[in-house]
C-alpha positions in Angstrom: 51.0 -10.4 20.0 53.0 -7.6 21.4 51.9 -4.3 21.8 54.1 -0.9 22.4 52.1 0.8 25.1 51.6 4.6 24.9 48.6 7.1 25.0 45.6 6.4 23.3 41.8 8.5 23.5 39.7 5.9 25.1 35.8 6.5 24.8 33.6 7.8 21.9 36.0 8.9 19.1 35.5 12.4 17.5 34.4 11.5 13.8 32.1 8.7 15.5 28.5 10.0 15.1 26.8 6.5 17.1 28.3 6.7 20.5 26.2 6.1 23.2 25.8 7.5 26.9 28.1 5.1 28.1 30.7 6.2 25.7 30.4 9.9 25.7 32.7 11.1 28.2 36.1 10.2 26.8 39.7 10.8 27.9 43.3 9.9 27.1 44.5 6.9 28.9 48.2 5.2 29.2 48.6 1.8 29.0 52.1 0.0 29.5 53.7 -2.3 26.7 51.9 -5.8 27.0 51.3 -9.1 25.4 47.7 -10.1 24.0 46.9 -12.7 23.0 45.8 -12.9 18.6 42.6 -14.7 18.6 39.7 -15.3 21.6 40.1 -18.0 23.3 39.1 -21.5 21.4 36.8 -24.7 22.5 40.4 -26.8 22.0 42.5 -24.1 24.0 39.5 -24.0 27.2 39.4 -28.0 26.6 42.9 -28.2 27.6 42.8 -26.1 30.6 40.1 -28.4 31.9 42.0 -31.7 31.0 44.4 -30.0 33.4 42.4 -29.2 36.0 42.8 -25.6 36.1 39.4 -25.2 34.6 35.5 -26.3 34.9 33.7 -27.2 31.5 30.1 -26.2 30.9 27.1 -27.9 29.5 27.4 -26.4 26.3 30.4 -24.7 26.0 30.8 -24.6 21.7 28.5 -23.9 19.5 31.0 -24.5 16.6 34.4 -26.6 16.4 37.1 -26.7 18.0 39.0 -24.0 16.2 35.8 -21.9 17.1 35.7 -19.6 20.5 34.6 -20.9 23.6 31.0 -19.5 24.8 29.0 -20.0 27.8 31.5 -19.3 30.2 31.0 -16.9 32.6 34.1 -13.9 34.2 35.0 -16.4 36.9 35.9 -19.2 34.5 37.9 -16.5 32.1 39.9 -15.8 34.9 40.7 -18.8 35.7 42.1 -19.9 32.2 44.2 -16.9 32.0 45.7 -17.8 36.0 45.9 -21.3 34.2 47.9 -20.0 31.2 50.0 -17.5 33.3 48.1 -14.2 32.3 45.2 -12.2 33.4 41.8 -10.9 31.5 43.1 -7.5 29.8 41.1 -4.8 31.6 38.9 -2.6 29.3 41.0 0.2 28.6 44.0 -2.4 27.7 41.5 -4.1 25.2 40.2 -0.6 24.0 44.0 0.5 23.0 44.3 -3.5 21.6 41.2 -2.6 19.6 42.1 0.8 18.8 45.6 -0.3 17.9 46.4 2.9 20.0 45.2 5.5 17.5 41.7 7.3 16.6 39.5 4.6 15.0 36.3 3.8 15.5 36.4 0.0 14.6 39.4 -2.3 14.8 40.2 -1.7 11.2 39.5 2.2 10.9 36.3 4.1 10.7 34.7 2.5 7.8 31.2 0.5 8.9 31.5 -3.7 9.3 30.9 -5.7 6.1 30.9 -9.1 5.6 34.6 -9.6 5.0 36.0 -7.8 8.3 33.2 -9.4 11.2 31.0 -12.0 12.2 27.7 -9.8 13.1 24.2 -10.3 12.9 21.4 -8.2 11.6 22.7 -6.9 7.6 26.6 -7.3 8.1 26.5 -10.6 5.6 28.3 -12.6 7.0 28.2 -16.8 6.4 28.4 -17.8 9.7 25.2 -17.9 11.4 26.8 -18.1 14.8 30.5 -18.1 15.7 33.4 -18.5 13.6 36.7 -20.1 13.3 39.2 -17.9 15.4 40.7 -15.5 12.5 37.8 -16.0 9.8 38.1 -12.2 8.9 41.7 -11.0 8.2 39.8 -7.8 6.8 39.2 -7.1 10.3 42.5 -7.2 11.2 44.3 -4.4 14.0 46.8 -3.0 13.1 48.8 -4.9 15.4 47.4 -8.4 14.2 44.8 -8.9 16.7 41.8 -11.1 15.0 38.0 -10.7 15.8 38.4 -8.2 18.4 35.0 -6.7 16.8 32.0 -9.4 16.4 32.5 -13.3 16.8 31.9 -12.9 21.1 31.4 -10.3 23.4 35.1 -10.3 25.6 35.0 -10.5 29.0 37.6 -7.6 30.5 39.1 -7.4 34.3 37.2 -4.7 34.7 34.1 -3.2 36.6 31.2 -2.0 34.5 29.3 -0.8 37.7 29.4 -2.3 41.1 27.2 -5.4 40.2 28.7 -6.4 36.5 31.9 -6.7 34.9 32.7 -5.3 31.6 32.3 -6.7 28.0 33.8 -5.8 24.9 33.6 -6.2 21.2 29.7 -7.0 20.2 29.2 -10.3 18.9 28.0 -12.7 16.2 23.7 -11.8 17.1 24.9 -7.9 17.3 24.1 -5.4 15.1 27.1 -3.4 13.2 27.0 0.0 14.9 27.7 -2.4 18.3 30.8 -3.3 17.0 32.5 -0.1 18.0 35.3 -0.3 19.9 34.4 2.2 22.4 30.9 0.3 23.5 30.5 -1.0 26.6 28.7 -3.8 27.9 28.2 -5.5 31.7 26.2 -8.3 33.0 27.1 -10.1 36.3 29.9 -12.5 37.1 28.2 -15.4 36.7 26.5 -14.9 33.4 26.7 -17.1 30.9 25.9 -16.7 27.2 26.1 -18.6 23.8 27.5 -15.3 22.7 30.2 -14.6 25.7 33.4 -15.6 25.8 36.7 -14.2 26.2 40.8 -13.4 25.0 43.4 -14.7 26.6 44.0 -11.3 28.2 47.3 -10.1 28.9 49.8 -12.8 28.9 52.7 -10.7 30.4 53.9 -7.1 30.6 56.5 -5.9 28.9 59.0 -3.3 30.4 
């Protein structure tokens, strides 16, 4: 999907009453016009980079089909799909104004709270799936740009540093509560971690302009 670019408030939004430390201190940020891709990354689409060689498959890297997203797969192997499919991991402030579709919302669909219909979450949002779901499950969820699941499903690797040990995770995920599904939270674990709720998008394809 391609985006416009432009200047967006990145960090805890002012109508957002949940932010956390991590979140608090926001500022306006530019981002160039890019290219993201519309869903996270699936099982069939990592399956294909390894088939090729430009990837390593883990021990258990589904917990769902193969329209589902890939999961335990930790920054290095994101990285090295998207240098396999001729893009890059979006860094966090690219998949904030992604998430944000470039305006003031606190969740990729505006500032109303996650229900059933717009995420795949755990604890109260209602969801069927009691882990991932198919890529696009929740068109309620929607950007305004197109961009599916960018809240819930799995947390989203970025090509950014969270601190000097971890790299930086976005969007919450299928065992997250709702109020984690903001856009402006951050998570980080290190490098090599690898979860059954981590996976990733297939970051920037290209930059436009």
């Amino acid at each position: 999907m391609q985006l416009p670019g432009g200047s967006f408030h990145s960090g805890c939004e002012p109508q957002d009453r949940e932010c956390g430390s991590a979140e608090q201190s926001g500022s306006t940020q530019r981002v160039a016009p890019l290219s993201m891709a519309q869903t996270e990354t699936t099982v069939a689409q990592y399956d294909a980079c390894v088939e090729a060689g430009g990837c390593v498959s883990g021990p258990d890297d589904s917990v769902g089909g193969s329209d589902h997203p890939v999961v335990n797969v930790d920054w290095h192997q994101a990285t090295a799909f998207c240098r396999w499919a001729g893009g890059r991991l979006p860094t966090a402030v690219e998949w904030e104004y992604a998430a944000k579709s470039g305006s003031s919302r606190i969740y990729p669909w505006g500032d109303s709270p996650p229900t059933a219909s717009r995420a795949n979450c755990g604890l109260n949002c209602g969801d069927r799936f009691p882990r991932t779901a198919p890529v696009g499950s929740f068109p309620e969820g929607d950007t305004r740009h197109g961009l599916k699941d960018m809240a819930g499903n799995v947390w989203e690797w970025t090509a950014s540093s969270y601190n000097s040990s971890n790299k930086e995770l976005r969007g919450g995920s299928w065992r997250i509560s709702p109020a984690v599904l903001r856009a402006s939270v951050r998570n980080g674990y290190v490098p090599a971690r690898r979860d059954d709720d981590f996976g990733f998008r297939w970051g920037v394809i290209q930059t436009l302009g």
